[in-house]
N, C-alpha and C positions, 0 to 999 in steps of 0.2 A: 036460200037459207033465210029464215025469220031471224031474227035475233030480238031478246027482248028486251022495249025500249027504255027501261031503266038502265041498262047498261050501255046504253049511246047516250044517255043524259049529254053528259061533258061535251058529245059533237052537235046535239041539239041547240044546247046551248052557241056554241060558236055561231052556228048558222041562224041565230036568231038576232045576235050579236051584226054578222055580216050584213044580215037585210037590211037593218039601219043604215050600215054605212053605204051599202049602194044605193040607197034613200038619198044619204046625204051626198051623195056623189051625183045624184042625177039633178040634185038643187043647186050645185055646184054649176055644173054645165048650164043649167037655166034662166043662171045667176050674172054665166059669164065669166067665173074667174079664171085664175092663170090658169092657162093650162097645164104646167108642171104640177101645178096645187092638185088640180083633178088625178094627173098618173101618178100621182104619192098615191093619193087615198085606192085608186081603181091598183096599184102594187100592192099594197097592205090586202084588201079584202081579196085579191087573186090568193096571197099567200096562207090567208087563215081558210079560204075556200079548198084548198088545196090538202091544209095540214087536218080540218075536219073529214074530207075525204080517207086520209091516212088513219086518223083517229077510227072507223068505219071498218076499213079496211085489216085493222089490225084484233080487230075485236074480233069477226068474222073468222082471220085465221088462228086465234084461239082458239073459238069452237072446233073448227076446222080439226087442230090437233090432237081434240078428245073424243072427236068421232071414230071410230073405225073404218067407217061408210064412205065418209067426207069425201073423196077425190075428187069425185064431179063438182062437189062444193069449190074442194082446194085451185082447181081447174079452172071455173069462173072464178074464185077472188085474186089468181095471176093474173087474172086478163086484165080485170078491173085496175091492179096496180099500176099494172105496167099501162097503163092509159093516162094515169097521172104524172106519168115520169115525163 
């Protein structure tokens, strides 16, 4: 399913957001610091990597619902979910 990319703006956005912080996460380890410092920030970017995933995921089954067709659609975006679970 294509979906068009003005309507993933918002998750674009996140994962562009997250690139940085696993930037600053791999400057982090290079740097030496604590290592609890480092599983904050690698907890944070798993969670917004996750929640854009969702964001993805939920647009998709919108389409999905105004198709008539969709099943094969709706078929692959279970699979996709239930992967992030």
């Amino acid at each position: 399913m294509i979906i068009d990319p003005t309507e993933l703006k918002a998750a674009r956005d996140r994962l562009s957001r997250i690139q940085g912080q696993i930037g600053g996460i791999v400057r982090m380890i290079d740097e030496g610091r604590d290592c609890t410092d480092i599983l904050t920030q690698l907890s944070a970017a798993s969670t917004a990597l996750t929640r854009a995933g969702f964001s993805i995921i939920s647009t998709g089954m919108a389409h999905c619902a105004n198709d008539p067709e969709g099943s094969d659609n709706r078929a692959a975006l279970e699979k996709a979910f239930m992967s992030l679970a």
